[in-house]
N, CA, C and O atoms as a Tripos MOL2 file, in Angstrom:
@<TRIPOS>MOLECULE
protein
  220   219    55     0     0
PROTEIN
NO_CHARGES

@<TRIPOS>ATOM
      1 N          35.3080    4.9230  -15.0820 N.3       1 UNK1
      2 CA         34.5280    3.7140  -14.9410 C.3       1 UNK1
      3 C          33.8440    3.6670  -13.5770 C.2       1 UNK1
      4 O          32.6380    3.4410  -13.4740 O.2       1 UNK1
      5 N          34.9640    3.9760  -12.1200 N.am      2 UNK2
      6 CA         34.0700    3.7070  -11.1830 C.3       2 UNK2
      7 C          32.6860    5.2080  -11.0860 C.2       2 UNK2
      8 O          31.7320    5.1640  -10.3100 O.2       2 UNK2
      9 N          32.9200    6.2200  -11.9340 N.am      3 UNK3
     10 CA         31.5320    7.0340  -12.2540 C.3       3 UNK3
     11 C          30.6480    6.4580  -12.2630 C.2       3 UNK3
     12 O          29.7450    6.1950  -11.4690 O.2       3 UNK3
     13 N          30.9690    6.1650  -13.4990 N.am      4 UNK4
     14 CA         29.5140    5.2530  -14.0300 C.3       4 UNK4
     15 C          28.9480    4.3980  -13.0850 C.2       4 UNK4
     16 O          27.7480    4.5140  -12.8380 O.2       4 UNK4
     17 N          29.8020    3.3340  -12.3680 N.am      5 UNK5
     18 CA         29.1020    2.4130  -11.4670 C.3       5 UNK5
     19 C          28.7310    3.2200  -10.2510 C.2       5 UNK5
     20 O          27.7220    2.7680   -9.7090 O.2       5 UNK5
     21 N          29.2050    4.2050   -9.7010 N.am      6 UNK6
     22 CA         28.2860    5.1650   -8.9460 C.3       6 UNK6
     23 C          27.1200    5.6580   -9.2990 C.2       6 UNK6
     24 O          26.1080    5.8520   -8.6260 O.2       6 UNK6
     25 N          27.4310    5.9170  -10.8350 N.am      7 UNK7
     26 CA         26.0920    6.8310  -11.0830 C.3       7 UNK7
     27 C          25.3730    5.6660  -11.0220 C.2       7 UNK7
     28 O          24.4330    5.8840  -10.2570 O.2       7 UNK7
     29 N          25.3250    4.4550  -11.4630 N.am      8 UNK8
     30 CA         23.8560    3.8600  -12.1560 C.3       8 UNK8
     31 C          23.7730    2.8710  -10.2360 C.2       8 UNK8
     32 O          22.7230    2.3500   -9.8610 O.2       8 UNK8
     33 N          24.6110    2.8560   -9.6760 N.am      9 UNK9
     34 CA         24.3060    2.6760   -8.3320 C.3       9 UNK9
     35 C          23.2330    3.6090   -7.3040 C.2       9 UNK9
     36 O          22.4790    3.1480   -6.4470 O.2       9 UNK9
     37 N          23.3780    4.7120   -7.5930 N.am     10 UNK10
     38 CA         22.4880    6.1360   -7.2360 C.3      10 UNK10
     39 C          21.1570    6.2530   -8.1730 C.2      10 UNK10
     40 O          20.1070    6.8470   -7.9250 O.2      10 UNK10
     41 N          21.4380    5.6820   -9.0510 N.am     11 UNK11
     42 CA         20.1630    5.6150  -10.2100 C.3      11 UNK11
     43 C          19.2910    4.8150   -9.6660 C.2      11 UNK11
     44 O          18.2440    5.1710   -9.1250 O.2      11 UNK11
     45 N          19.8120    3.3650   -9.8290 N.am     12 UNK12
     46 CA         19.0250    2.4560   -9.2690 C.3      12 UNK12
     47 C          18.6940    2.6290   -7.5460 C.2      12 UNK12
     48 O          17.4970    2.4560   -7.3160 O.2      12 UNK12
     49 N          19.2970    2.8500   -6.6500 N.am     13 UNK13
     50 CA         18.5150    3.3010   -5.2800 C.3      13 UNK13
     51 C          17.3680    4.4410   -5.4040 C.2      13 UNK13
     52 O          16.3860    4.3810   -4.6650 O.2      13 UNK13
     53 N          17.5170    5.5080   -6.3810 N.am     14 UNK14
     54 CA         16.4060    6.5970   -6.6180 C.3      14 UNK14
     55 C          14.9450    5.7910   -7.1420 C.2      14 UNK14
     56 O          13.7490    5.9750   -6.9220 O.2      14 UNK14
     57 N          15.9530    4.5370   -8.1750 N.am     15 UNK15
     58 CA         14.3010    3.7560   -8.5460 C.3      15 UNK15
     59 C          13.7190    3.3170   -7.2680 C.2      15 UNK15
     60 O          12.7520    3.8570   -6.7300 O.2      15 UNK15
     61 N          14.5120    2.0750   -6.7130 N.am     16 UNK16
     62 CA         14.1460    1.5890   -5.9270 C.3      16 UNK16
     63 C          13.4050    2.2660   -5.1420 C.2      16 UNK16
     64 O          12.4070    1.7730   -4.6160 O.2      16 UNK16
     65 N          13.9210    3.9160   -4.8860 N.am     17 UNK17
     66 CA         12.9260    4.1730   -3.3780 C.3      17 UNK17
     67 C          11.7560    4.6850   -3.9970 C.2      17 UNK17
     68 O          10.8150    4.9200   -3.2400 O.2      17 UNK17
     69 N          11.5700    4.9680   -5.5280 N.am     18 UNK18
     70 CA         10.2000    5.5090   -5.9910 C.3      18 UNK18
     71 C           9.1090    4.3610   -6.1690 C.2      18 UNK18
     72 O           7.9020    4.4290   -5.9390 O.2      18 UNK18
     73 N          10.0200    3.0660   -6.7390 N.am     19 UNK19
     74 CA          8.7640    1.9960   -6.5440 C.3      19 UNK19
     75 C           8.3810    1.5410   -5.0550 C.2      19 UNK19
     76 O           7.3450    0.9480   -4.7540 O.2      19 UNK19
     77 N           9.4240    1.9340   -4.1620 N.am     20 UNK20
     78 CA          8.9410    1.6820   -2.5630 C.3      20 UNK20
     79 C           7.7790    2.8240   -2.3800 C.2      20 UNK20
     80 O           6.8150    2.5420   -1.6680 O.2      20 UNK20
     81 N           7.8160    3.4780   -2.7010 N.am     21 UNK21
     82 CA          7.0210    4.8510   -2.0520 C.3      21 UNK21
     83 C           5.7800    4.3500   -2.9230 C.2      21 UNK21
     84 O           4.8480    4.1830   -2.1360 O.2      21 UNK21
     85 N           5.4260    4.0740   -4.0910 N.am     22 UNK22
     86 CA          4.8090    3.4700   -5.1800 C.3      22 UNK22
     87 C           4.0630    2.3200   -4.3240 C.2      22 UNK22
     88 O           2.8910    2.4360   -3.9640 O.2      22 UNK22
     89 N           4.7440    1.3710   -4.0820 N.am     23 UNK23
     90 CA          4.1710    0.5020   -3.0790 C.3      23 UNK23
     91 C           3.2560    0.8640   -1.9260 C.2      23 UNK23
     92 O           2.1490    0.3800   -1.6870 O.2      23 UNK23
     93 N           3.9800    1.8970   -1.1850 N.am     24 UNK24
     94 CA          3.2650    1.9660   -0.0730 C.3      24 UNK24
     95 C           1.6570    2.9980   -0.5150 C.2      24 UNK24
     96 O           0.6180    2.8250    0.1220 O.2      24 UNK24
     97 N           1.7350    3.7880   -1.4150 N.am     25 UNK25
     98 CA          0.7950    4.1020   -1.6040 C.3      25 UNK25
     99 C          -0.0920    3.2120   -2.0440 C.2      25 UNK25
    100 O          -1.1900    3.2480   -1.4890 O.2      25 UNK25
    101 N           0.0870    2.3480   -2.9640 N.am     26 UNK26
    102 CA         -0.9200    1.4480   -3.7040 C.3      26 UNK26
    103 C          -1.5150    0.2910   -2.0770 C.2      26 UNK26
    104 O          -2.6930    0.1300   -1.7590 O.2      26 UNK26
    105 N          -0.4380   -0.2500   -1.4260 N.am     27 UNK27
    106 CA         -1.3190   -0.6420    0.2830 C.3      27 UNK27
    107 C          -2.1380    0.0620    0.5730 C.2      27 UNK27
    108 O          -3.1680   -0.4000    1.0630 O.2      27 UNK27
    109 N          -1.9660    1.5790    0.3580 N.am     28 UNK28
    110 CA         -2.9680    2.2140    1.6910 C.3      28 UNK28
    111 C          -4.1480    2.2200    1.1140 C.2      28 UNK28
    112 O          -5.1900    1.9280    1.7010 O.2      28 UNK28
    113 N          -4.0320    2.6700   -0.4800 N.am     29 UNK29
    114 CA         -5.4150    3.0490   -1.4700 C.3      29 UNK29
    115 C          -5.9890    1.1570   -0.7320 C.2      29 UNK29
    116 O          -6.9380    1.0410    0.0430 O.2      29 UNK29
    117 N          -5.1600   -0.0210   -1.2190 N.am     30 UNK30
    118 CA         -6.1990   -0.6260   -0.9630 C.3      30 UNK30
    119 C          -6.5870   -1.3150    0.2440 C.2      30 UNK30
    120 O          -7.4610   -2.1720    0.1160 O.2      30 UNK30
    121 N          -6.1680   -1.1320    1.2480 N.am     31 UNK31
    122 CA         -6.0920   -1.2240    2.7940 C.3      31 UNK31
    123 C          -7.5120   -0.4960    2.3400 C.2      31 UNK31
    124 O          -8.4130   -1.2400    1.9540 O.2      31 UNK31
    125 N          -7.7820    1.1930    2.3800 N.am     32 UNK32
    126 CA         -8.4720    1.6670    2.7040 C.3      32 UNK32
    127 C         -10.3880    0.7210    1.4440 C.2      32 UNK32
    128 O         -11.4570    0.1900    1.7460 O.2      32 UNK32
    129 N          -9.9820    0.9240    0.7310 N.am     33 UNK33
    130 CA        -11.0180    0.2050   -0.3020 C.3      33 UNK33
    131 C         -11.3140   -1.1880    0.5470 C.2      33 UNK33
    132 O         -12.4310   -1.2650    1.0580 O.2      33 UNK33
    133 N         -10.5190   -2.1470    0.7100 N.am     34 UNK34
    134 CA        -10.9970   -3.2700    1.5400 C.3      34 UNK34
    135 C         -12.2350   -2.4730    2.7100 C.2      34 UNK34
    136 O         -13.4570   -2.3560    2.6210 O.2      34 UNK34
    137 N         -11.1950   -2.0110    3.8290 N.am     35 UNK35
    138 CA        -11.9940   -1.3640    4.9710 C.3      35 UNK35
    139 C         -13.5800   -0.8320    4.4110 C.2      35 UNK35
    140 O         -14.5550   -1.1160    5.1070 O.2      35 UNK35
    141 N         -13.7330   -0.1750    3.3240 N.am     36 UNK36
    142 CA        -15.1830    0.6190    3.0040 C.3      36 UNK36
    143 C         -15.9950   -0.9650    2.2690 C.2      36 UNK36
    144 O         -17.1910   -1.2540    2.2890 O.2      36 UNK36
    145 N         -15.3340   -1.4160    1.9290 N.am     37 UNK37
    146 CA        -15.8720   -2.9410    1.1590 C.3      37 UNK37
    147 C         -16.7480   -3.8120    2.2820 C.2      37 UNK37
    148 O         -17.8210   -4.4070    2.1850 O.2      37 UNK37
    149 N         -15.7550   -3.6110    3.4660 N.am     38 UNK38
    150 CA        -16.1850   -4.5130    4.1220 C.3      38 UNK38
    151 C         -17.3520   -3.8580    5.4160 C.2      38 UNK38
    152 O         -18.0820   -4.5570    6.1180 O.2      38 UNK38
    153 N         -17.2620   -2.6040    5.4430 N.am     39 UNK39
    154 CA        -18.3240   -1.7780    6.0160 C.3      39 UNK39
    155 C         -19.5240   -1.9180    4.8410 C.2      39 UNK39
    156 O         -20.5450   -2.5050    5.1970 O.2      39 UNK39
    157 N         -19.4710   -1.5140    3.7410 N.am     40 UNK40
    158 CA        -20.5260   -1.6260    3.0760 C.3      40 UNK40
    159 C         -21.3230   -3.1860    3.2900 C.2      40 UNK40
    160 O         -22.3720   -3.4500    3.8760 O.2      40 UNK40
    161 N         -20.6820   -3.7730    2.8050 N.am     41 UNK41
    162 CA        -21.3460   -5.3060    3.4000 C.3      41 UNK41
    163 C         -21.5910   -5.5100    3.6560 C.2      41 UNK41
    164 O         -22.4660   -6.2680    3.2370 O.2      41 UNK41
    165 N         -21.3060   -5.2290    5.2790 N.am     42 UNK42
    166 CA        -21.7260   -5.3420    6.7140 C.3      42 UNK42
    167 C         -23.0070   -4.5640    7.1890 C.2      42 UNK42
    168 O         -23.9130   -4.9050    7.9490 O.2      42 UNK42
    169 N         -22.7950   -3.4780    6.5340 N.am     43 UNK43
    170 CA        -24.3680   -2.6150    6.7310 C.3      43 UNK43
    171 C         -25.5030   -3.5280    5.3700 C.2      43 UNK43
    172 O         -26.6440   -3.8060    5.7400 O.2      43 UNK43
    173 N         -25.2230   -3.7880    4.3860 N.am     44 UNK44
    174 CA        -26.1870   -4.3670    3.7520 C.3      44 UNK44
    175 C         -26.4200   -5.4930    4.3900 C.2      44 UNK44
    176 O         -27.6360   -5.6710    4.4630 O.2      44 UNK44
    177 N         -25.6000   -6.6320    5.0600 N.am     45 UNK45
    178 CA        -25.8620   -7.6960    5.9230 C.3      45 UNK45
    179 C         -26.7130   -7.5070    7.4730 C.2      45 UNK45
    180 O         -27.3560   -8.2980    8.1630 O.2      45 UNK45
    181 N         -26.3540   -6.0280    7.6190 N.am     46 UNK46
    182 CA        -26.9530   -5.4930    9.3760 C.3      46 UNK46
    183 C         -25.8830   -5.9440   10.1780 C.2      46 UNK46
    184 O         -26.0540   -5.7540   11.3820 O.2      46 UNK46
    185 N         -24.6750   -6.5690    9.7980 N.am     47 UNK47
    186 CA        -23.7350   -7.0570   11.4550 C.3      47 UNK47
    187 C         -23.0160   -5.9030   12.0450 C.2      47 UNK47
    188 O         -22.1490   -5.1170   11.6630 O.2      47 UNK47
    189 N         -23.6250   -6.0780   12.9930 N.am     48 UNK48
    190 CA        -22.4780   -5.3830   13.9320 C.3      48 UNK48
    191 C         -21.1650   -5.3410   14.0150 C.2      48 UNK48
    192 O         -20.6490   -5.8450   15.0130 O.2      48 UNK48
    193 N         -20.2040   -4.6490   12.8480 N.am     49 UNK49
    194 CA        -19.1350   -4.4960   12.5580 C.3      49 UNK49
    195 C         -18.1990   -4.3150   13.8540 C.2      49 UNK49
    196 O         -17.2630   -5.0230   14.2250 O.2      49 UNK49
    197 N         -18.9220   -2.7510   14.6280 N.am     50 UNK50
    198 CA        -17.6710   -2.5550   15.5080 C.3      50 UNK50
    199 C         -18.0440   -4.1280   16.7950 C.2      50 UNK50
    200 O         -17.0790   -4.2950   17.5400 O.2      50 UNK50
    201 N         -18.7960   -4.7760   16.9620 N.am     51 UNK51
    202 CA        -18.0760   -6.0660   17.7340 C.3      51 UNK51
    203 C         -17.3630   -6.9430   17.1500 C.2      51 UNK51
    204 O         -16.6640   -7.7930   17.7010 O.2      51 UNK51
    205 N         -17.5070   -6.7750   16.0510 N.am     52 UNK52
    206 CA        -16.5160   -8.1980   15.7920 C.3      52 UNK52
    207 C         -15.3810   -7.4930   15.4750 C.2      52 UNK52
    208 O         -15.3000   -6.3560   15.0120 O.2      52 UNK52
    209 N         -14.0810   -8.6530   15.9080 N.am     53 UNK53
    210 CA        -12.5030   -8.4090   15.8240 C.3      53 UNK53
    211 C         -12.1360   -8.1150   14.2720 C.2      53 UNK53
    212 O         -12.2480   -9.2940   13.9360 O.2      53 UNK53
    213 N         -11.9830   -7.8290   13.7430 N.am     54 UNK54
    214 CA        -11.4310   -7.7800   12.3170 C.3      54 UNK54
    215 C         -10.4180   -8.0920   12.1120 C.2      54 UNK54
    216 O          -9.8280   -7.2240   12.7560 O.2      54 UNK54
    217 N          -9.5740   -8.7580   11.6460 N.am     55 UNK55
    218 CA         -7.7510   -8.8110   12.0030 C.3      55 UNK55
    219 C          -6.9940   -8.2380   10.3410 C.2      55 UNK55
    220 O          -5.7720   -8.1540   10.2160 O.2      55 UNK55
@<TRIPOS>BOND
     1     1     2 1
     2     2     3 1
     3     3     4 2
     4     3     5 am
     5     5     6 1
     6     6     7 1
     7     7     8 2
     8     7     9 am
     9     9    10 1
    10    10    11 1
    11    11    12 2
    12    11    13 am
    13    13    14 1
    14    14    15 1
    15    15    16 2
    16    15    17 am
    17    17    18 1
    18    18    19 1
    19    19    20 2
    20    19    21 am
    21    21    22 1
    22    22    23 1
    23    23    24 2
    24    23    25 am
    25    25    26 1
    26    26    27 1
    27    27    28 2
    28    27    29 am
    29    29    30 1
    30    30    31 1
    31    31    32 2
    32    31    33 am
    33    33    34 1
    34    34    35 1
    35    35    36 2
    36    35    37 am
    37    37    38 1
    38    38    39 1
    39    39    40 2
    40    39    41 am
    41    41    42 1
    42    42    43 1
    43    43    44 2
    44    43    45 am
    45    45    46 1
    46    46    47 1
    47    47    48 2
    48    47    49 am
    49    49    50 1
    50    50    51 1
    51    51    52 2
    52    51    53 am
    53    53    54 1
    54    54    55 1
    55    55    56 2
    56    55    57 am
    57    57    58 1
    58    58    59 1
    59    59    60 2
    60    59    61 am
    61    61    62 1
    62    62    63 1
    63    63    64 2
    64    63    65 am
    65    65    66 1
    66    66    67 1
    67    67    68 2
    68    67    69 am
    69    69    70 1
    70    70    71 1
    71    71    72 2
    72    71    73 am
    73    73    74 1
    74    74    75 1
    75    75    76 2
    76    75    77 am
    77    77    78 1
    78    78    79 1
    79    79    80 2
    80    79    81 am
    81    81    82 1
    82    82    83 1
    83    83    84 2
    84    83    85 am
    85    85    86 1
    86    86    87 1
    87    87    88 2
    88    87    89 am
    89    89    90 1
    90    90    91 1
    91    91    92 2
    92    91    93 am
    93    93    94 1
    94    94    95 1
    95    95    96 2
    96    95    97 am
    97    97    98 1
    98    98    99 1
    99    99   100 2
   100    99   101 am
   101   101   102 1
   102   102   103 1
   103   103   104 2
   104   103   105 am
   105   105   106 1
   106   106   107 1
   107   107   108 2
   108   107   109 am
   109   109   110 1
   110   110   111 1
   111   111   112 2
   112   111   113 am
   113   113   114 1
   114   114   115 1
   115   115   116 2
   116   115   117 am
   117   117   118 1
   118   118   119 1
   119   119   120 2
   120   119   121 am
   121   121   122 1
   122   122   123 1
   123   123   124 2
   124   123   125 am
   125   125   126 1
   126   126   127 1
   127   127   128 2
   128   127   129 am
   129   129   130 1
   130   130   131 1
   131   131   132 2
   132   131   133 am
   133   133   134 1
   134   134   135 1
   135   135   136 2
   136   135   137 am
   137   137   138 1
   138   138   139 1
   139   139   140 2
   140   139   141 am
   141   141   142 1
   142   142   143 1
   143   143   144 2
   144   143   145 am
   145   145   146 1
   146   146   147 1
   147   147   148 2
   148   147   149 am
   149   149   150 1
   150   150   151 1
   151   151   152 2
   152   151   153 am
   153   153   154 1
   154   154   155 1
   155   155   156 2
   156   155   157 am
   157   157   158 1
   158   158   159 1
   159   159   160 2
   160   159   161 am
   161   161   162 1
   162   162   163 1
   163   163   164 2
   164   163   165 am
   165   165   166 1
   166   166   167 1
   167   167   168 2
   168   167   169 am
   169   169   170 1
   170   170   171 1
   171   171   172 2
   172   171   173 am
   173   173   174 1
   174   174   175 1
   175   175   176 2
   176   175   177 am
   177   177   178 1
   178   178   179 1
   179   179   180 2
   180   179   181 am
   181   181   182 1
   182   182   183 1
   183   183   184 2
   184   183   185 am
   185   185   186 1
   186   186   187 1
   187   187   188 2
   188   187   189 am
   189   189   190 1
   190   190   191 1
   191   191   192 2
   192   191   193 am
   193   193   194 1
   194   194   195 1
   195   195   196 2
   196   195   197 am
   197   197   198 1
   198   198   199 1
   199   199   200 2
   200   199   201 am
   201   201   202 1
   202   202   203 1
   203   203   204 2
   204   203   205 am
   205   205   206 1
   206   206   207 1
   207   207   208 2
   208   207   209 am
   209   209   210 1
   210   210   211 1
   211   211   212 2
   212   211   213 am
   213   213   214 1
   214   214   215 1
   215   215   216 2
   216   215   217 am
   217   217   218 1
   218   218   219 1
   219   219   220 2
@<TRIPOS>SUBSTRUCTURE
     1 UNK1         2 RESIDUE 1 A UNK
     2 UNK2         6 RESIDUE 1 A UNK
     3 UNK3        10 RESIDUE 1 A UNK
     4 UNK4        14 RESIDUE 1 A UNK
     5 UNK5        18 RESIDUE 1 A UNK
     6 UNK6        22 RESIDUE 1 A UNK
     7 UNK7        26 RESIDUE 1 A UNK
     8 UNK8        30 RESIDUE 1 A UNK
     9 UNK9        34 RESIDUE 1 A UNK
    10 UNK10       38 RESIDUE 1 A UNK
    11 UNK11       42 RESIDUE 1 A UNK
    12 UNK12       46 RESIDUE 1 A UNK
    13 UNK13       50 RESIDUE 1 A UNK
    14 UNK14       54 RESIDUE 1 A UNK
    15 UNK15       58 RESIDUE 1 A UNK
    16 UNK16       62 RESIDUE 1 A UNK
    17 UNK17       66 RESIDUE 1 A UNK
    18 UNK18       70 RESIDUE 1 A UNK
    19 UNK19       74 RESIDUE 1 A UNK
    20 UNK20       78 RESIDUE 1 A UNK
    21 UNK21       82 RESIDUE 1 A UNK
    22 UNK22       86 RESIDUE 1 A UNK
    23 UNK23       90 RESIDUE 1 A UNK
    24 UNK24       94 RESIDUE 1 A UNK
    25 UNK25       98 RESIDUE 1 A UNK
    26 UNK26      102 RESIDUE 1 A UNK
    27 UNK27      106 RESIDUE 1 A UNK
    28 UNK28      110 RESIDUE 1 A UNK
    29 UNK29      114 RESIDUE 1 A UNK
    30 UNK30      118 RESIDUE 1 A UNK
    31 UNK31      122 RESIDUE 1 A UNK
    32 UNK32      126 RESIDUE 1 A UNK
    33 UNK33      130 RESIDUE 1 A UNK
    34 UNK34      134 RESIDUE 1 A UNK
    35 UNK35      138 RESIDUE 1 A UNK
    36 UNK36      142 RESIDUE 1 A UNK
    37 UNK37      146 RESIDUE 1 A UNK
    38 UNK38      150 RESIDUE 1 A UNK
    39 UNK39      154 RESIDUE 1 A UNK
    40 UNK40      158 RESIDUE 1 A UNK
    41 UNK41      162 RESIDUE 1 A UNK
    42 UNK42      166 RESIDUE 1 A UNK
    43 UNK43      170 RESIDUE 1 A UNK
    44 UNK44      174 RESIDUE 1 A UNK
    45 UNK45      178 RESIDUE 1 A UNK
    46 UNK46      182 RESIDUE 1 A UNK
    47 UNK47      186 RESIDUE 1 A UNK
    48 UNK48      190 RESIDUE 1 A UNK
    49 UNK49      194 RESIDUE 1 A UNK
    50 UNK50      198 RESIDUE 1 A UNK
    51 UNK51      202 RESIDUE 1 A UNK
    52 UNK52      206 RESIDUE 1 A UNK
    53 UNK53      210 RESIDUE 1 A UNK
    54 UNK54      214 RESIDUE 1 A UNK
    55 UNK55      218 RESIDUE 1 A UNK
């Protein structure tokens, strides 16, 4: 019995860290898509992107 609750304890941390890793990729894809979104814009608008602060 305590197997089993090891195994599906080790199971579930293997999920967990694949939907973490899952996560962090899907931030960066759209971290990076925002960033080109908001350059594109900015050049169709003409603003001077690199002065202004971006946060």
């Amino acid at each position: 019995m305590a197997e089993d609750t090891e195994h599906d304890v080790n199971r579930r941390n293997l999920l967990l860290e694949a939907a973490r890793e899952e996560m962090v990729k899907f931030e960066r894809r759209e971290n990076e898509f925002r960033r080109k979104d908001r350059e594109e814009r900015a050049a169709e608008l003409r603003l001077p992107l690199g002065e202004i602060q971006v946060h």
